[in-house]
Residue, then its C-alpha position, 0 to 999 in steps of 0.5 A: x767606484x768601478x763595479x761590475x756590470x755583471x757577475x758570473x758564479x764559477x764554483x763548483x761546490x756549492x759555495x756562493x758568489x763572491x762580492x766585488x767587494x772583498x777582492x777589491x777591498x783587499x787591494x784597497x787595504x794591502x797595496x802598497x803596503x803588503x808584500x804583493x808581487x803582480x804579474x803582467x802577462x802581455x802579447x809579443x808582436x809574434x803572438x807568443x805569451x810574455x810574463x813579468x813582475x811589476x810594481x802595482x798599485x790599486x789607486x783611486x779604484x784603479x790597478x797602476x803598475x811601472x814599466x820601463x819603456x825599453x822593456x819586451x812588456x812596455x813594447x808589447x802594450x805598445x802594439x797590443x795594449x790587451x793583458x792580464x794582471x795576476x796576483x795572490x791577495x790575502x784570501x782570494x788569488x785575482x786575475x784582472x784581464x783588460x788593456x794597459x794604457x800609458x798614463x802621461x797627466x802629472x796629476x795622475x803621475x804625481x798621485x800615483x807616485x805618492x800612494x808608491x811613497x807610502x809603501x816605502x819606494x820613494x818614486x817621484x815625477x820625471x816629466x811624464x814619467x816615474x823615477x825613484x834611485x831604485x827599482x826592480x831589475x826587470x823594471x828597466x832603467x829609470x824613468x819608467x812609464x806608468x800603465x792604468x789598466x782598464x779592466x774588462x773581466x776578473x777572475x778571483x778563488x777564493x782561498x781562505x772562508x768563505x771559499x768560491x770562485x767568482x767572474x766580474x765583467x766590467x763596461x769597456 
């Protein structure tokens, strides 16, 4: 299980710090299943920002998401794997900041394409990537690349009891 190596309080108004536990929990419990939508915000060649919607999922205590290769996100963590990862989970609002990685192993392609099947997109193996009939429009044509994001620090505030704000630095 990847736990924090240290854990930085940013609340301002006397709330404590927020356990690992509970965001990570959440992705656990609500991915794939929930209607979660992910942002990857990534770095173009020329040092502007790029923000797209993925498909993600938290897998073996590991946020996976797909991107076709063609794609500006796939060709910016082609050059520059640094990104953020931004969602709104039941109770707390997450940023996971780290690098994105192609993942290309068929056992880790075929759990990951499995744990998407549970939620309903029937995605399968396509040589060293994912395929499915579908996917969403940003995600470029089929086969699409799957990214493993190592994590470097996260952000999470709270919105529901108990409420806080909390940073989570990992070993990289």
């Amino acid at each position: 299980m990847t736990e924090p190596i240290s854990t930085r309080n940013l609340d301002r108004y006397g709330f404590a710090e927020l356990p690992w536990s509970r965001p990570r929990d959440v992705l656990v419990s609500d991915t794939p299943t929930a209607d979660l939508t992910f942002f990857v915000a990534t770095v173009r060649p020329d040092g502007r920002p790029h923000s797209a919607g993925v498909g993600a999922v938290w897998v073996d205590d590991t946020l996976y998401f797909t991107s076709g290769p063609g794609t500006r996100k796939s060709r910016n963590l082609a050059v520059n794997p640094a990104c953020s990862v931004s969602v709104r989970l039941r109770g707390i609002d997450l940023v996971l900041e780290g690098e994105a990685h192609r993942v290309t192993d068929s056992s880790t392609l075929e759990r990951v394409a499995a744990v998407y099947r549970v939620g309903g997109w029937p995605a399968s193996v396509e040589g060293d990537a994912i395929t499915a009939p579908y996917s969403a429009p940003s995600a470029g044509p089929a086969p699409w690349h799957l990214y493993r994001l190592t994590l470097h620090t996260t952000v999470g505030v709270a919105t529901a009891e108990p409420h806080g704000a909390t940073r989570w630095d990992f070993a990289h």
